[in-house]
N, C-alpha and C positions, 0 to 999 in steps of 0.2 A: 504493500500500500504506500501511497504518498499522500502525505499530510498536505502538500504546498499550496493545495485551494482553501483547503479550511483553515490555516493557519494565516494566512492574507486574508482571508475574513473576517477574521478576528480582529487583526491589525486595524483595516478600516472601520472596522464599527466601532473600536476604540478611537479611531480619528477622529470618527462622526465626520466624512469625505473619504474621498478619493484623491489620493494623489497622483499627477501626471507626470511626463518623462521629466520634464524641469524639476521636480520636486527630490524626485530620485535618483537623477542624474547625480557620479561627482566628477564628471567633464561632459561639458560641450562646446562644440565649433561648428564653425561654418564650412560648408563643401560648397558653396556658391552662394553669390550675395544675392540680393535682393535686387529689383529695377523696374523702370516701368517704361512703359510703351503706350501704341495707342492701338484700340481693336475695334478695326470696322462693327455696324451693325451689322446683324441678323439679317436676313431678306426673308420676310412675312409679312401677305397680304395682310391688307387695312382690315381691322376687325379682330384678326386670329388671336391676338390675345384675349381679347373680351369671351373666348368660349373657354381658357382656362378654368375648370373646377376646383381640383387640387393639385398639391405637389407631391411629386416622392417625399418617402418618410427624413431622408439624411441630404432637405438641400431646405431653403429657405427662399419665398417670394422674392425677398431684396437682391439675393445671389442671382436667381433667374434672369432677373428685370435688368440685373449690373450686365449679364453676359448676355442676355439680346439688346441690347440699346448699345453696347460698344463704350466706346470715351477711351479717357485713359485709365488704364489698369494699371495694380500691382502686381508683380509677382513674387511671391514670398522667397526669404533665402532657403536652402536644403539645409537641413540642422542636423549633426551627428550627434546623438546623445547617450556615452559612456556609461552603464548599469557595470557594478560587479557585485559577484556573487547572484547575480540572477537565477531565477528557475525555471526551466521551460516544462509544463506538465498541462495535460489535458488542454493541447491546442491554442494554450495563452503564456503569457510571461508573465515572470511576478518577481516584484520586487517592493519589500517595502511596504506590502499594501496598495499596490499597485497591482493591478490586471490590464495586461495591454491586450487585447482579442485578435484570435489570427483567427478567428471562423466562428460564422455564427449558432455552428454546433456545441461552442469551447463554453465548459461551464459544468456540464450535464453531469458530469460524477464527483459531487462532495469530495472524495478522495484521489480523484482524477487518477492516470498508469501510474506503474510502477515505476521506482526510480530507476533513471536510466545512466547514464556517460556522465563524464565529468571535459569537459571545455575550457582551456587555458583562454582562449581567444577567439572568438567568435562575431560575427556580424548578421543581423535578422535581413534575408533576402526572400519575405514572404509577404502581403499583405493581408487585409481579412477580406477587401472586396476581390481578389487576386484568387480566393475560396471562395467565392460567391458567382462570381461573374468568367468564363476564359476571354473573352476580349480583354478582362482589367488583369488577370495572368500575363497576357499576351504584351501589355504596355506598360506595366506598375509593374510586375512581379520578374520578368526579362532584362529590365531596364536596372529594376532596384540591385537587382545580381553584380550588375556590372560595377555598381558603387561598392559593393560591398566587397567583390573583390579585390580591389585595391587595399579594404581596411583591413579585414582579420578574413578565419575561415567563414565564407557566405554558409546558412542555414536555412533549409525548410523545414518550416513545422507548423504547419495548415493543413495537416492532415491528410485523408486521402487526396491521393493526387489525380488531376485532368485524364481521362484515357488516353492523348495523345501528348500527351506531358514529355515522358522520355523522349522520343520520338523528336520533339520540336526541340530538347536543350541537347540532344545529339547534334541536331542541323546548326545550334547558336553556340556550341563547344561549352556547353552548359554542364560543368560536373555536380551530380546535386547529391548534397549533402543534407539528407531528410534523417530528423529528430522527431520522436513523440516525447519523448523526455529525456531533462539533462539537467545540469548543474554547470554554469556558465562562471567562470571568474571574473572574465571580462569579456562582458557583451553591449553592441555596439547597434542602438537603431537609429534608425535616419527616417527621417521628418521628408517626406520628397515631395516636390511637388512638381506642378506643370511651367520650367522656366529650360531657360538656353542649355542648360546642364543635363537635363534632362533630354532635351533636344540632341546632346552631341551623343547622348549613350545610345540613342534610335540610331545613328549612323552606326556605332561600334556594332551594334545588333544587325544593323544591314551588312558591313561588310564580312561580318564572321559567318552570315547564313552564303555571302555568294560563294567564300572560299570552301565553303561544303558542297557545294552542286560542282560537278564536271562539266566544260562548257558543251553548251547544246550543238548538235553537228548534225548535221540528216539522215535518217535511219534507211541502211538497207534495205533494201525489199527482197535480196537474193541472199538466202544466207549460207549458200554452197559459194560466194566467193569469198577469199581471205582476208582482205578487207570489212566485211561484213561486221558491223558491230549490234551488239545486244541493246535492248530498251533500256533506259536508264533503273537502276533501282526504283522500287514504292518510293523511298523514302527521297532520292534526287528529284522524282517527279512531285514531291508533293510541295519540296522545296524551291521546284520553278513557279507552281500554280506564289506560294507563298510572294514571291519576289514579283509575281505577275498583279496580284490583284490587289496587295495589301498597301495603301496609302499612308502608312507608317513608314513602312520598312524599303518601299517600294523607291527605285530613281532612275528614271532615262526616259529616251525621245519614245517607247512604247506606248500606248495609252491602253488602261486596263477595261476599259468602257470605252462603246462610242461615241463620238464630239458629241451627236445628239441626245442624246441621255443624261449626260452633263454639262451641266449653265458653266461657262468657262469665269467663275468669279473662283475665290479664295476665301468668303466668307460662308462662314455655317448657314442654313436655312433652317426654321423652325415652321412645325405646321402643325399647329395646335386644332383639336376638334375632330380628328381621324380616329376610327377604330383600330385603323391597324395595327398591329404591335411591332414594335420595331425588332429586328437579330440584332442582339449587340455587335458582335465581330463582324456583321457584312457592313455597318458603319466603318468601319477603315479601309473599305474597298472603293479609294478612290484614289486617282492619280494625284502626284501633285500637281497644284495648278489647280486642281480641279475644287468641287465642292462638295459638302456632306447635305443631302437631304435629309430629316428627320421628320416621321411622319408618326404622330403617338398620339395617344389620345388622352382628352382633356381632362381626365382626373388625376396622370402620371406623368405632370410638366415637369421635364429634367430637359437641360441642356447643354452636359455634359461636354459635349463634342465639338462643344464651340472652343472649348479649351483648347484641342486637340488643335484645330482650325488657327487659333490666335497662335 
């Protein structure tokens, strides 16, 4: 058994709060400052807002209205924040009284696994929407790797993992170092957010996925002459469509859609009052240059991907 849920319960209810990485940090620094710019509006018809009903549970009216009206924005610094003696058990961190959630499963056993590893030096390269969402795996949780590699050993421990998890950090030189439980000396999470720093790690993700594809050449049709070469691997073929359709990851004169299909702007489109439900991950299916249409309906205003867009 491991106490470390119940014994951080204790902690806070003695605090009467919670405490956050600040509180229990004893280092932090910056991996990228802060700065601001400016971000076009949204393009949505006159009205479309007035059919908004509600919003997602983890965003706010004011946040929305900041990311389709445009202006100048901030973008926050990336904060690294130093935990020792940390614990990693039942899908969450814990320090201090402190519960940092890697999944919104993390919680469920009073005594959470067993105790597991002891961790000189460690870094969190997992999110909780990264478990929730594979699009936010795909851009948080790929991207966070890449910081964390530079600081100490990068760590998962979000639990079960994506079905095509392995598979995608084969193609990104992704060594993953999955935890259910540990005992951390120094453990190291970062604060990430959507600014230039984040930006240059989408390139590092792009060019470590092209050096895994073989380059593409024209497939024999005869395969009795010597020449003759075999179909790429699953996994090289899955790694072209990747580099073909993904507006992340994606860079060159190709276009992944046709002109007509996409409005040749660079700003997000929001289209509030549609049934349809949007796939997260085909939102990044768009060249650059190009634009993200979202089409959601008006009880689940999120505009997430305007971020993406800025």
């Amino acid at each position: 058994m491991n106490f470390t849920p119940l014994k951080h319960k204790m902690i806070r209810t003695l605090l009467r709060r919670s405490p956050d990485l600040r509180d229990v940090s004893e280092k932090q620094w910056e991996l990228a400052p802060a700065f601001s710019r400016f971000s076009p509006p949204a393009i949505c018809l006159e009205g479309d807002l007035d059919l908004v009903s509600a919003l997602m549970e983890d965003t706010t009216h004011e946040r929305e209205m900041q990311r389709v009206h445009g202006g100048m924005i901030q973008h926050d610094p990336t904060i690294a924040y130093q935990l020792q003696n940390a614990e990693i058990a039942d899908e969450s961190v814990y320090k201090a009284g402190l519960r940092y959630m890697l999944c919104r499963r993390a919680g469920r056993s009073p005594l959470g696994s067993a105790p597991g590893e002891t961790i000189d030096d460690a870094a969190l390269a997992c999110t909780l929407y990264g478990s929730v969402y594979f699009a936010h795996w795909m851009t948080d949780d790929l991207s966070l790797h890449i910081a964390a590699e530079k600081i100490a050993t990068p760590l998962f421990a979000s639990g079960k993992p994506w079905v095509h998890e392995t598979g995608y950090c084969r193609l990104f030189h992704i060594n993953r170092h999955e935890v259910r439980s540990a005992r951390c000396k120094s453990l190291v999470v970062v604060h990430d957010v959507q600014n230039e720093f984040k930006r240059a790690r989408y390139e590092t993700i792009r060019s470590r996925l092209r050096s895994s594809i073989p380059p593409l050449r024209s497939q024999r049709l005869d395969p009795s002459r010597e020449d003759w070469e075999k179909p790429p691997p699953s996994e090289h073929r899955a790694g072209r469509r990747i580099l073909a359709i993904s507006g992340i990851f994606y860079s060159g004169s190709r276009k992944s859609v046709p002109a007509g299909d996409c409005p040749p702007a660079s700003e997000g489109a929001c289209c509030p009052g549609h049934r349809r439900k949007p796939h997260g991950s085909r939102l990044l299916h768009s060249p650059e240059g190009g634009a993200i249409c979202v089409i959601q309906p008006p009880h689940r205003f999120n505009n997430v991907f305007k971020d993406y867009t800025d």
